[in-house]
KEGULUM-386735 format. One record per atom (N, C-alpha, C): x, y, z; atom name; residue number from 0; residue in one letter. Coordinates in Angstrom, 1 decimal. Layout:
N
   east  north     up atom  nr rest
      X      Y      Z   CA NUM    A
...
//
This chain:
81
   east  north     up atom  nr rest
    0.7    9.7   13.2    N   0    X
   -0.7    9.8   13.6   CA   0    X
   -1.0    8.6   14.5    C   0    X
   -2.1    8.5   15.7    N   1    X
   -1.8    8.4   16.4   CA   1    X
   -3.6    7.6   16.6    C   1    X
   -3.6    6.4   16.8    N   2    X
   -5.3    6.1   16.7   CA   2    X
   -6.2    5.8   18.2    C   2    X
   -6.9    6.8   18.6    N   3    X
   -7.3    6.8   19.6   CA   3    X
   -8.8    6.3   19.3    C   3    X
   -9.0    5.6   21.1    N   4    X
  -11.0    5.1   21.3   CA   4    X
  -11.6    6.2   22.0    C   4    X
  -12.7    6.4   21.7    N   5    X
  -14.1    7.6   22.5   CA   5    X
  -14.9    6.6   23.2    C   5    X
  -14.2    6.6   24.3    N   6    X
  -15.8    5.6   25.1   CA   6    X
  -16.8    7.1   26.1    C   6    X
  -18.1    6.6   25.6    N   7    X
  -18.6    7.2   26.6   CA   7    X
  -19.3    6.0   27.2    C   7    X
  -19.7    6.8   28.8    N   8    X
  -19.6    6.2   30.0   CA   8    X
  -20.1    7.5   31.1    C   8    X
  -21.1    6.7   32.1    N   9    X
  -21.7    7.4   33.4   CA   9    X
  -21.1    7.0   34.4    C   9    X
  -20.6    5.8   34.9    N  10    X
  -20.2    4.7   35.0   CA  10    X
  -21.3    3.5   35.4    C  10    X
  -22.4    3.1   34.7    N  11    X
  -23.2    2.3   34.8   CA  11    X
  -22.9    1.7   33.3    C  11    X
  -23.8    2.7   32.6    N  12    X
  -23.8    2.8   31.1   CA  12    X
  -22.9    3.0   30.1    C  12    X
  -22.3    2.4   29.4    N  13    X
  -21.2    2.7   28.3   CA  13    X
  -21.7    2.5   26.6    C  13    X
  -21.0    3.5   26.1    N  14    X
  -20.7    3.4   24.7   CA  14    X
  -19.5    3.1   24.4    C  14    X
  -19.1    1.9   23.9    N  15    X
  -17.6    1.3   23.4   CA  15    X
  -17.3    2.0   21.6    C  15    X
  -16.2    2.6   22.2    N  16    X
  -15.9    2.9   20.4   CA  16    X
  -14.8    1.7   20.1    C  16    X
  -14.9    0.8   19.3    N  17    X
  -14.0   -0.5   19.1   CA  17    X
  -13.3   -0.2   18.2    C  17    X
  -13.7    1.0   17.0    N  18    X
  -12.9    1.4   15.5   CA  18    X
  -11.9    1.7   16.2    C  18    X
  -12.2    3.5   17.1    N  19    X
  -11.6    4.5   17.1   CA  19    X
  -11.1    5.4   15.8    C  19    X
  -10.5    6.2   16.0    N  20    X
  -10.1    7.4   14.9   CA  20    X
   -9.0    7.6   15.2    C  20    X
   -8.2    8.0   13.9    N  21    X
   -6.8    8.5   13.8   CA  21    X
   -6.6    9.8   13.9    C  21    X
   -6.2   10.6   14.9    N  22    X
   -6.0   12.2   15.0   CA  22    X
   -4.2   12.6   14.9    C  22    X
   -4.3   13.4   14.3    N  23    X
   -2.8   13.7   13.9   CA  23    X
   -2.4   14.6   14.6    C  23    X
   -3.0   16.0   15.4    N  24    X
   -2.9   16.3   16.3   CA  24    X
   -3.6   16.2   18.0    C  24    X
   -2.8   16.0   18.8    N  25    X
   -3.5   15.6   20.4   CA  25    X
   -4.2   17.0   20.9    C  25    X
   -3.7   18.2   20.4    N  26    X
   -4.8   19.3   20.6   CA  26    X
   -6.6   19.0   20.2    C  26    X
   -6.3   18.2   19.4    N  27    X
   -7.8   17.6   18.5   CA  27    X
   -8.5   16.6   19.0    C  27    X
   -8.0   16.4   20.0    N  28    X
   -9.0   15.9   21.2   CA  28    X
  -10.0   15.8   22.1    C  28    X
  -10.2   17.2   21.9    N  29    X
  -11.0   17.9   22.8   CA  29    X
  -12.4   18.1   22.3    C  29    X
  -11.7   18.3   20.9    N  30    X
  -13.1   18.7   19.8   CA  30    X
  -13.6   17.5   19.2    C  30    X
  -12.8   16.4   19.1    N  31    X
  -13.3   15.1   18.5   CA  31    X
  -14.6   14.8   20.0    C  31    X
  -13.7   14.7   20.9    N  32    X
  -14.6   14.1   22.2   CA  32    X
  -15.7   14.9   22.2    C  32    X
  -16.3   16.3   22.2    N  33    X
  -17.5   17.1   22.0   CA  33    X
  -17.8   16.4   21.1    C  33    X
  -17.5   15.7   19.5    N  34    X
  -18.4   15.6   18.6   CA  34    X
  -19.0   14.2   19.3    C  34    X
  -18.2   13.4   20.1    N  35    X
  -18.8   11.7   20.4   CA  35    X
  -19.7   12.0   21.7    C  35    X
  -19.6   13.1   22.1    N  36    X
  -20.6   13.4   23.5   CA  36    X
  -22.4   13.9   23.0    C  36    X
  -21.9   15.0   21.6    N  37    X
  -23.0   14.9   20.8   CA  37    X
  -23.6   14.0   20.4    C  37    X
  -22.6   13.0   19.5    N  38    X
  -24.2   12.1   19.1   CA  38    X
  -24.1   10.7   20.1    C  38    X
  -23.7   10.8   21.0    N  39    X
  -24.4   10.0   22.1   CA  39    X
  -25.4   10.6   22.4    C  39    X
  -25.5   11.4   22.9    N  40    X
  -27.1   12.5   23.5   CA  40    X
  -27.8   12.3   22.3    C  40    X
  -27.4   12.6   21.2    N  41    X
  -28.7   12.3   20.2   CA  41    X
  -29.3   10.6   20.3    C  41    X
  -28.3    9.7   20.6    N  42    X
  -28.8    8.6   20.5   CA  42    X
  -29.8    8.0   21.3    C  42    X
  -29.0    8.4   22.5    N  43    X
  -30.1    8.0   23.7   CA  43    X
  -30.7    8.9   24.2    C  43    X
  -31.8    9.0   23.2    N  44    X
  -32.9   10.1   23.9   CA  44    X
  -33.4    9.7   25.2    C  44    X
  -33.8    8.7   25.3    N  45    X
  -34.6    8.1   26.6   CA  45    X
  -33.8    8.9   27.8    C  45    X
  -32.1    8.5   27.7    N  46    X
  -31.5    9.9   28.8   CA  46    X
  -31.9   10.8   29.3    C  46    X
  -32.1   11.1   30.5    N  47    X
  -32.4   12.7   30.8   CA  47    X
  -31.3   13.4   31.1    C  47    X
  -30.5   12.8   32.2    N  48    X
  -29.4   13.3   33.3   CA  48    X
  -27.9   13.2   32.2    C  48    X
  -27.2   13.7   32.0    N  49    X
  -26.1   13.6   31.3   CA  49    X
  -25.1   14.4   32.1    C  49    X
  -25.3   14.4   33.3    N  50    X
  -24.4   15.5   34.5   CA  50    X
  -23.2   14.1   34.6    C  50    X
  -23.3   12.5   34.7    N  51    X
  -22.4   11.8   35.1   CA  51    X
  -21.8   11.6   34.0    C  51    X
  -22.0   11.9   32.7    N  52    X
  -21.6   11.5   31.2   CA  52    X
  -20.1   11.9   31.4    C  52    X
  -19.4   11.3   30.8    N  53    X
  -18.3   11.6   30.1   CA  53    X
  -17.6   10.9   29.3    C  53    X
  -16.7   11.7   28.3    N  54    X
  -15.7   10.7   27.3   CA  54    X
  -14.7   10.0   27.5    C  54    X
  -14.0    9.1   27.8    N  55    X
  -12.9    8.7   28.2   CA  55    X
  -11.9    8.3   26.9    C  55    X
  -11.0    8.9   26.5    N  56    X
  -10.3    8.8   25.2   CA  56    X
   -8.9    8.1   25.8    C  56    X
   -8.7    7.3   25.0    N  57    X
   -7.1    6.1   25.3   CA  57    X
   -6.4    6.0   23.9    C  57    X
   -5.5    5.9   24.0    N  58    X
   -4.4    5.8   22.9   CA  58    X
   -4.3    4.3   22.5    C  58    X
   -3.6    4.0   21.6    N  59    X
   -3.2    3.0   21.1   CA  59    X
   -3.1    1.8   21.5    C  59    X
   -2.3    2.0   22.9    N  60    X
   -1.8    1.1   23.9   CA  60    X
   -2.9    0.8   25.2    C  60    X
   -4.0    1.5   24.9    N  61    X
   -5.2    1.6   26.0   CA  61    X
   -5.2    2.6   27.2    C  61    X
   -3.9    3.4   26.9    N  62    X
   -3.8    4.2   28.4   CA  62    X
   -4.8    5.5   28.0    C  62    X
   -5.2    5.6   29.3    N  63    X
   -6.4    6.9   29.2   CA  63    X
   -5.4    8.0   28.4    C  63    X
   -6.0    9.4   28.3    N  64    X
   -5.1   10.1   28.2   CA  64    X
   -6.3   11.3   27.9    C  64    X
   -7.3   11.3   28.2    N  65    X
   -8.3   12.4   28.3   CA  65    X
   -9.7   11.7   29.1    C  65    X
  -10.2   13.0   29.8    N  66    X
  -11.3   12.8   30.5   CA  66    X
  -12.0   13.7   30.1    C  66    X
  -13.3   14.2   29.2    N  67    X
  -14.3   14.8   29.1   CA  67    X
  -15.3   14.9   29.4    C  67    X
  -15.8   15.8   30.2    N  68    X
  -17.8   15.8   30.3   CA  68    X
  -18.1   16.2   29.5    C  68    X
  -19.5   15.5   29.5    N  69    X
  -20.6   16.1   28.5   CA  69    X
  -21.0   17.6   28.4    C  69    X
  -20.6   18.2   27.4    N  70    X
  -21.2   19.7   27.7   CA  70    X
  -22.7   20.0   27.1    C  70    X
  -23.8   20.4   27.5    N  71    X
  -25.3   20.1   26.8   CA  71    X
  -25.1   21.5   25.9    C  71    X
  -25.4   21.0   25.1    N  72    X
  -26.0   22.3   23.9   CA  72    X
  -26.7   23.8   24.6    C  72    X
  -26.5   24.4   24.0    N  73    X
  -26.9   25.8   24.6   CA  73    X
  -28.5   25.6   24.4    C  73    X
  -29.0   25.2   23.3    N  74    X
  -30.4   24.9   23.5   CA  74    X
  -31.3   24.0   24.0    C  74    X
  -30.2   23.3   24.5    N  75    X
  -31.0   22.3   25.3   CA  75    X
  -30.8   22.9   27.0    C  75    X
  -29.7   23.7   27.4    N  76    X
  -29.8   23.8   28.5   CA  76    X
  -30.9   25.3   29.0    C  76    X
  -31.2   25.5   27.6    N  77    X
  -32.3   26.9   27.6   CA  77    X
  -33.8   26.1   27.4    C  77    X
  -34.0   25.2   27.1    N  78    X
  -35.3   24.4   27.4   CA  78    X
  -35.3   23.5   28.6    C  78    X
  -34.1   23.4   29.1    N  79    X
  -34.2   22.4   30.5   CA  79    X
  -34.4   24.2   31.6    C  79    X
  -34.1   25.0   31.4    N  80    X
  -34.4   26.2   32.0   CA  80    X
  -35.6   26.3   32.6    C  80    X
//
């Protein structure tokens, strides 16, 4: 198992994950990074724009190894409508 960081980042703005999480599979990546894109958006409501957002996930050794955007909730992108 294999202990990866979730930073998110616009590139002005960052959220540092300093714990990180242990994922035992690297397919589980994808879905961890949606859950840290969610409650970033919950946090910083003041946000509007979340088009520059993304997750930047690194391995153990610091090397990237995933790039995610933010994907907005279906209800949010049906009230930004």
């Amino acid at each position: 198992m294999t202990r990866y960081r979730f930073h998110a980042t616009n590139g002005s703005a960052c959220v540092f994950d300093a714990i990180g999480r242990d994922v035992r599979r690297i397919d589980r990546l994808t879905h961890r990074a949606a859950e840290i894109a969610e409650r970033v958006m919950g946090s910083l409501e003041d946000q509007e724009d979340w088009a520059q957002w993304r997750v930047s996930v690194h391995d153990s050794s610091g090397r990237r190894v995933l790039v995610q955007p933010f994907v907005l909730p279906a209800d949010a992108v049906a009230r930004a409508a």
